[in-house]
C-alpha positions in Angstrom: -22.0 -20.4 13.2 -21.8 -18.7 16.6 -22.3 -14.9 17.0 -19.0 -12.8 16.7 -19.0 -10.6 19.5 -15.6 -9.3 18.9 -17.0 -6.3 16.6 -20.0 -4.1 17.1 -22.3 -2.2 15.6 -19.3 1.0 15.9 -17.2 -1.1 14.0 -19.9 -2.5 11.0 -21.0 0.9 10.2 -20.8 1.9 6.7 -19.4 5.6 5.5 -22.2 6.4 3.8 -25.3 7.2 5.8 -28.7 4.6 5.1 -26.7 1.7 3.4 -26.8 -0.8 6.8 -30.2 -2.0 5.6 -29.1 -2.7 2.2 -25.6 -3.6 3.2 -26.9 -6.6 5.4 -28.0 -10.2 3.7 -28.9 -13.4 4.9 -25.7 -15.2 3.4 -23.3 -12.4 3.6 -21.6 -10.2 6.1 -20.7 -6.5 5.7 -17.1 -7.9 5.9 -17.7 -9.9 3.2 -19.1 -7.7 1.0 -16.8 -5.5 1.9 -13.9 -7.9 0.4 -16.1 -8.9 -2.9 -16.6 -5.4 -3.6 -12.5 -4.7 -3.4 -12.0 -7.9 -5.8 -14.6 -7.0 -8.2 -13.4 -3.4 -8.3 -11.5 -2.7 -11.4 -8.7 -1.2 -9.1 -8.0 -5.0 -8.2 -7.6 -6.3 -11.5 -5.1 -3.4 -12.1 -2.7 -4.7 -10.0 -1.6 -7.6 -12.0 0.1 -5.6 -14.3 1.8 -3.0 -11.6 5.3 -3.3 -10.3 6.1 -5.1 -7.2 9.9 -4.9 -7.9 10.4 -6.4 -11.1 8.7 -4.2 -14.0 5.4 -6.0 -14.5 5.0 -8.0 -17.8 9.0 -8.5 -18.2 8.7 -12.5 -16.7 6.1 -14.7 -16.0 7.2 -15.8 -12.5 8.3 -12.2 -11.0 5.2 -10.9 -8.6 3.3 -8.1 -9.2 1.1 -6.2 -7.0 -1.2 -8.0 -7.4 0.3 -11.6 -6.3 2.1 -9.4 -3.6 -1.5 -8.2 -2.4 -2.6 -11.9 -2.5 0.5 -13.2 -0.3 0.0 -10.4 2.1 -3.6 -11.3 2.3 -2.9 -15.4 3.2 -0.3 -14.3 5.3 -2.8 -11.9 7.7 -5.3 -15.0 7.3 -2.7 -17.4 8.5 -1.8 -14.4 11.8 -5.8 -14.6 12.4 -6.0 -17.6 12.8 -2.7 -18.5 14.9 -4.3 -15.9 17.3 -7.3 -17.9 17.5 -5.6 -20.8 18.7 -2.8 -19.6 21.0 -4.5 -16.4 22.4 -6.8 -16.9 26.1 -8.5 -13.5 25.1 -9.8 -15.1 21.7 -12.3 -18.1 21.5 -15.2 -19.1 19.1 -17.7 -16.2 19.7 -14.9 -13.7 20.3 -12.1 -13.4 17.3 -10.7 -11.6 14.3 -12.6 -11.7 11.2 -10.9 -13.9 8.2 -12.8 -12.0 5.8 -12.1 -8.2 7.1 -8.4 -8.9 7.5 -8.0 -10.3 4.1 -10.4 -7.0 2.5 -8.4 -4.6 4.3 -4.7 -6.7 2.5 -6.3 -7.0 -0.6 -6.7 -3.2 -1.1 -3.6 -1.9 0.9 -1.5 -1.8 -2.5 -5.0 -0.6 -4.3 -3.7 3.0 -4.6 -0.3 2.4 -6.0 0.6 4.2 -9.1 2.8 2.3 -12.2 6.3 2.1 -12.0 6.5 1.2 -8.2 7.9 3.7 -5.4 9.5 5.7 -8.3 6.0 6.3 -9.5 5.1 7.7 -6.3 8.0 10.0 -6.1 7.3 11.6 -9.9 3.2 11.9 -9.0 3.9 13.7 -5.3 6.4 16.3 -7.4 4.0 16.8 -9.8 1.0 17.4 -7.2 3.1 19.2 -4.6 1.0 22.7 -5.8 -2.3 20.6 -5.9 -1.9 18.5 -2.3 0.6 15.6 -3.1 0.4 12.3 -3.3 0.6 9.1 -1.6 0.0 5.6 -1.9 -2.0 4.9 1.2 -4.1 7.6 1.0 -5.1 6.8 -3.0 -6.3 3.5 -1.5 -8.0 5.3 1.1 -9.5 7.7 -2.3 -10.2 4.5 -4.2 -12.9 3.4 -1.7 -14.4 6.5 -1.2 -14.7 8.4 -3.8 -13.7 6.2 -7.3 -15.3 2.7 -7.0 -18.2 3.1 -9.0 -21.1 1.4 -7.3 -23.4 0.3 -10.7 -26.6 -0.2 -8.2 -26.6 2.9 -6.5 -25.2 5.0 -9.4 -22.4 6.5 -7.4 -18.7 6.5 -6.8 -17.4 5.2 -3.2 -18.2 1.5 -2.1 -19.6 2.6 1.5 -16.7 0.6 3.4 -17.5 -0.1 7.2 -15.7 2.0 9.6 -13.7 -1.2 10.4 -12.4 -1.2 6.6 -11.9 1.7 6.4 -9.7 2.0 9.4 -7.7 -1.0 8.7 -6.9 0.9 5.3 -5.7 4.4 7.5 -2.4 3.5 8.3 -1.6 7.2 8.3 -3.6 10.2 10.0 -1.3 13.0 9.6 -2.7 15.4 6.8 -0.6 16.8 3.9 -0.5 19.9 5.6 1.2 18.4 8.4 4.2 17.4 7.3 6.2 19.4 8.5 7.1 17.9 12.0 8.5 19.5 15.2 12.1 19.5 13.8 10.9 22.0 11.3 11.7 18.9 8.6 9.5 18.3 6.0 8.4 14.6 5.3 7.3 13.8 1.8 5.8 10.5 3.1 2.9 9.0 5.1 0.2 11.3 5.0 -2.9 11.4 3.8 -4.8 14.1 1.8 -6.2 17.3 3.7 -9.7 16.3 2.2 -10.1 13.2 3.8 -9.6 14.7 7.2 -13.5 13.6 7.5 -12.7 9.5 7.2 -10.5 10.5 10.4 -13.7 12.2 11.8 -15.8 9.0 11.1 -13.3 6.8 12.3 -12.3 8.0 15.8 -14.5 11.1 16.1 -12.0 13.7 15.5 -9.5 14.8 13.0 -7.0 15.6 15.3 -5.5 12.0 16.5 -2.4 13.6 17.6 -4.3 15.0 20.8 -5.9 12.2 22.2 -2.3 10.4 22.1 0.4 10.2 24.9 3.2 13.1 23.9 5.6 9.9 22.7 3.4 8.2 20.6 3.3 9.4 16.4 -0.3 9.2 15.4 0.6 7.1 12.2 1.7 5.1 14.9 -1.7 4.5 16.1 -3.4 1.6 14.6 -6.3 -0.9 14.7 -5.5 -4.6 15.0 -6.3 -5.7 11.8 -4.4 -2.5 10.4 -1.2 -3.7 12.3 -2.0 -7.6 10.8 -2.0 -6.1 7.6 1.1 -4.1 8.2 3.1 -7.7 9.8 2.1 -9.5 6.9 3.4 -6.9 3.9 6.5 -7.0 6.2 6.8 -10.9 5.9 6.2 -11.0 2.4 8.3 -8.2 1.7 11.1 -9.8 3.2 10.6 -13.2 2.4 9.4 -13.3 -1.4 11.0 -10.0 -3.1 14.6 -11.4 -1.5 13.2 -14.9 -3.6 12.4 -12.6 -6.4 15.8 -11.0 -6.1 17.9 -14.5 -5.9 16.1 -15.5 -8.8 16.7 -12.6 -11.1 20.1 -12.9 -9.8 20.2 -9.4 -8.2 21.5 -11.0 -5.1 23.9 -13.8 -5.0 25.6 -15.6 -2.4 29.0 -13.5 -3.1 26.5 -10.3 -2.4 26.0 -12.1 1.2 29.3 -13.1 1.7 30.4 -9.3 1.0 27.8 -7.7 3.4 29.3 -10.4 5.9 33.4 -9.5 5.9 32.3 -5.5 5.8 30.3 -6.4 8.7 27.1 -4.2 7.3 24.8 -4.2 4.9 24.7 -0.8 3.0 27.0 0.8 0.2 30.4 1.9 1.4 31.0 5.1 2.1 27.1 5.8 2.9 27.4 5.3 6.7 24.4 6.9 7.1 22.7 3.8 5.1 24.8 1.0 6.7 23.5 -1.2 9.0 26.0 -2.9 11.0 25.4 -7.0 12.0 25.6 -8.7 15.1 26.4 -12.2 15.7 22.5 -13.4 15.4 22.6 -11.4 12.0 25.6 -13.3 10.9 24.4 -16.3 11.8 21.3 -15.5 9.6 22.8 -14.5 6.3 25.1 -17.8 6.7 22.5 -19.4 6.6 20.9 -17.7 3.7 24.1 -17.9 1.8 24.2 -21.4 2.5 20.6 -21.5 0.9 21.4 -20.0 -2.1 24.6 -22.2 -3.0 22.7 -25.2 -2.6 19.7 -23.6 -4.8 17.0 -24.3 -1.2 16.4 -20.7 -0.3 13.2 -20.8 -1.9 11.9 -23.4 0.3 13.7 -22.2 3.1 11.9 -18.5 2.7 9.2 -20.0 2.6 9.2 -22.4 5.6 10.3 -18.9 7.4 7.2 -17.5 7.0 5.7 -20.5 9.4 7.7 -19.1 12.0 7.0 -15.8 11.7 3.6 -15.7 11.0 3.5 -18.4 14.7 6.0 -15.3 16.8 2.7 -13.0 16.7 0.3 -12.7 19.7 -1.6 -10.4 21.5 -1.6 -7.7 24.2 -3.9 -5.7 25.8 -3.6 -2.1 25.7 -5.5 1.2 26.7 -6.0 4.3 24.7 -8.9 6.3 23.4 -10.1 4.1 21.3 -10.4 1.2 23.7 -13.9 1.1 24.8 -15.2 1.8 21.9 -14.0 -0.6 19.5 -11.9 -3.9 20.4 -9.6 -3.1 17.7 -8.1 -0.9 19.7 -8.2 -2.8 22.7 -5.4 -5.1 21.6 -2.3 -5.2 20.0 -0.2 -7.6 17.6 3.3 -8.5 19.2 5.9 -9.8 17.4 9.2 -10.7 19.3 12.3 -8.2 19.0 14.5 -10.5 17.2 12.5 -11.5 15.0 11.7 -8.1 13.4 15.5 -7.9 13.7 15.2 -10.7 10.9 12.9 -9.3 8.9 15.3 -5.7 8.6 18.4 -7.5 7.7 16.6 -8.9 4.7 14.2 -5.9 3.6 17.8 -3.9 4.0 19.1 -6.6 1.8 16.7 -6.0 -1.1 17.1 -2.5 -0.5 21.0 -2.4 -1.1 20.9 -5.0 -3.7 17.8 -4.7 -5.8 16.0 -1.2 -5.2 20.0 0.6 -5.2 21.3 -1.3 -7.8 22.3 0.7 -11.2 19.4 -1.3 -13.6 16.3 -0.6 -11.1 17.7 2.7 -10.9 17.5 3.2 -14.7 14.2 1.4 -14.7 13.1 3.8 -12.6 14.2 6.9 -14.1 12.1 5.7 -17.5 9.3 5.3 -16.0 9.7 8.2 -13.9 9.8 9.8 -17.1 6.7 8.5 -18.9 4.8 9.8 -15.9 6.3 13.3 -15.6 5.4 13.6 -19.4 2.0 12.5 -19.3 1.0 14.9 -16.6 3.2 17.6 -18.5 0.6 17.1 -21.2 -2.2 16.7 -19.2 -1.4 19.9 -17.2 -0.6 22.0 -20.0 -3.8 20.9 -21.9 -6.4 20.9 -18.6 -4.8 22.8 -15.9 -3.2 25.7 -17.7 -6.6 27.1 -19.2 -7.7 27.6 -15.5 -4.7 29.4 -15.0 -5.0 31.6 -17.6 -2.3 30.3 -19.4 -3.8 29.4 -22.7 -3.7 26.2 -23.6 -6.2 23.6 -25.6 -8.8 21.4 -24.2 -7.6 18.6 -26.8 -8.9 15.2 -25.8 -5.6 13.6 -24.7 -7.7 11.0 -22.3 -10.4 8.8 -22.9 -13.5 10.6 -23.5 -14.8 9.6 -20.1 -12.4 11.1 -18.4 -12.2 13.7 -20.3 -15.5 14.9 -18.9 -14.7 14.0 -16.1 -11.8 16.6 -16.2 -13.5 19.3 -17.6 -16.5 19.2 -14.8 -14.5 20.2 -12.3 -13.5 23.9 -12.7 -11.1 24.4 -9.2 -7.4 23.9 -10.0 -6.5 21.3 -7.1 -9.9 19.1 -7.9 -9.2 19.0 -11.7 -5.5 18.6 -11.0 -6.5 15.6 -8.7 -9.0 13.7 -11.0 -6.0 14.2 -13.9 -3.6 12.4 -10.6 -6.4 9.4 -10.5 -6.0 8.8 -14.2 -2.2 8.6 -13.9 -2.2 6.5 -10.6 -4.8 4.1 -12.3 -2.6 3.1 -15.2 -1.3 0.0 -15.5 2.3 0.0 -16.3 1.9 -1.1 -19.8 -1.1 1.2 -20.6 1.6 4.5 -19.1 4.4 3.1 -22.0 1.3 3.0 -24.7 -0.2 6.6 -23.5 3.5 7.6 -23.5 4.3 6.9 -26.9 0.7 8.5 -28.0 1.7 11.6 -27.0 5.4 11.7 -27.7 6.6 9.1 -30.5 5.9 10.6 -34.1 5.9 6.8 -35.3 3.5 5.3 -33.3 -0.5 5.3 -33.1 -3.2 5.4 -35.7 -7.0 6.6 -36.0 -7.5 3.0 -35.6 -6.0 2.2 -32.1 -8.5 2.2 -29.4 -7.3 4.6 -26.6 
């Protein structure tokens, strides 16, 4: 197989100072590994019993995260390789790698807590004192600092800068939230500690300054990062809007509604109405006419074709352009077509994520989080607060050590935020009812 001279020696290097030697074999690349370790990883399996939008477990044939992070990665695949065959700047010797792009879709979702979005609300409330917490930058803690590596005997699975980038969709800090409007933005950040993967990654913590005065840093991404980002937004608004049809959260009268108001939103919410054109008229027709004659899931589907063939390439300049060509181009994707995708990601939003049962859905599991860590805090964090409290084992015995080693507030607070985030949603409703529910658990359960 030729030599790919798209990525350099910049881009293979691993986090973790002296691994290149090992990290190197005859029959694998660092990319590869790279994506086996992310599969392997416990972290992975998790995500097959995490919410995409339908509580996980409740039907077979809903997706999880895990079936979501399996789309998203044969959709960025499918990108890859349509570049490859319609771009002049890409050729045999000179082109994305398959296996990178797929590692860095596999483990965007890695970070995700139970309980979908609303579990991400109720953890960032309860870590607001301790450094918050998001999503992305859970992934990002994942593979640095909680994949246990069983041949080195240490946490973090040394992922190459290239990895590790294509994870960083965000590089403002929790600290920075607060943005020139004096606002404060509870979303997209990362956490102040790992302002050192943005050191390792562009050579500087401070992204903002190296950009043009227009241009938001979490704005600023690498190639396969933006691949990544395309293909959630394909699968989001392609197979949750199946999901949705199916589960009969949107119907055709649904469509036909948004169509006469001439929006998509909930009246009297202006401020969350998006008003249709002709071309998005002419699309949910179309849809409408889908779901009446039961095709939509085929035609969804045969939508992603088109999408996936809108994409090219651009060159652009920036910073980060000599160094790395991941930074020296860009993914385009025509106007209209991201037109598309909004109209039916609003869709799901109005009709699925808004709609009265999600929202009670939501609230419960909302709730088992918020009492978990209310147990959790009052048992490990108030002690260090001298507060009182009782170092009862409420964890597994592993973690419980875990816990207890770490005598700062925001670190403990942050290891008892891994355990939460970790659960599955199943494992949260069974910790739940440990704690709370008089009539359920014995000696004999296994925690």
């Amino acid at each position: 197989m030729p030599t790919n001279h798209f990525y350099n020696d910049f881009d293979g290097e691993p986090l973790v100072e002296g691994q290149k030697a090992r990290r190197r074999g005859p029959d694998r690349s660092d990319f590869q590994l790279d994506r086996d370790r992310i599969i392997f990883s416990t972290a992975f399996r998790r995500l097959q019993n995490k919410t995409q939008v339908f509580q996980a477990g409740e039907y077979d044939f809903y997706r999880t995260r895990l079936t979501h992070s399996l789309e998203v990665g044969t959709i960025a695949k499918s990108i890859c390789q349509h570049l490859l065959a319609t771009s002049d700047a890409l050729h045999d010797e000179f082109h994305l790698d398959l296996d990178l792009v797929e590692a860095i879709s596999l483990a965007h979702d890695l970070g995700h807590p139970p309980f979908g979005h609303a579990g991400e609300r109720v953890l960032h409330e309860a870590m607001e004192d301790y450094g918050g917490f998001e999503g992305n930058a859970q992934s990002l803690r994942i593979l640095t600092r909680i994949i246990f590596d069983q041949k080195d005997g240490r946490f973090g699975m040394a992922p190459t800068r290239a990895l590790l980038d294509g994870i960083l969709k965000y590089k403002r800090l929790f600290c920075q939230r607060v943005g020139k409007d004096g606002k404060k933005d509870n979303n997209h950040f990362i956490y102040d500690d790992q302002a050192e993967y943005l050191e390792f990654c562009f050579g500087t913590s401070d992204v903002a300054a190296h950009l043009p005065e227009e241009m938001a840093p979490n704005d600023f991404k690498s190639l396969e990062c933006q691949i990544m980002d395309a293909a959630d937004d394909i699968a989001y608004s392609s197979f949750d809007i199946v999901d949705s049809i199916k589960a009969r959260f949107l119907t055709a009268r649904e469509v036909t509604e948004c169509m006469e108001r001439g929006y998509i939103g909930r009246p009297g919410n202006e401020a969350d109405q998006l008003p249709l054109g002709e071309a998005d008229l002419a699309q949910l027709e179309k849809l409408r006419g889908h779901i009446i004659d039961g095709y939509y899931d085929a035609s969804l589907n045969k939508n992603i074709g088109r999408l996936i063939q809108s994409c090219s390439l651009r060159e652009r300049d920036n910073f980060m352009a000599e160094r790395s060509n991941r930074y020296r181009y860009e993914l385009v994707i025509p106007e209209e077509l991201k037109r598309e995708m909004k109209v039916m990601k609003r869709l799901a939003r109005t009709y699925v994520f808004q709609s009265p049962l999600l929202h009670q859905m939501e609230y419960k599991g909302g709730t088992i989080l918020r009492g978990i860590f209310e147990a959790l805090e009052k048992n490990y964090l108030a002690p260090l607060e001298g507060k009182g409290g009782a170092s009862l084992v409420l964890v597994t015995e592993q973690a419980h050590g875990v816990i207890l080693s770490e005598s700062e507030l925001p670190r403990r607070a942050r290891i008892i935020c891994d355990y939460l985030a970790g659960m599955t949603d199943a494992y949260a409703v069974r910790q739940y009812k440990r704690l709370y529910h008089p009539d359920y658990g014995s000696i004999s359960e296994i925690l």
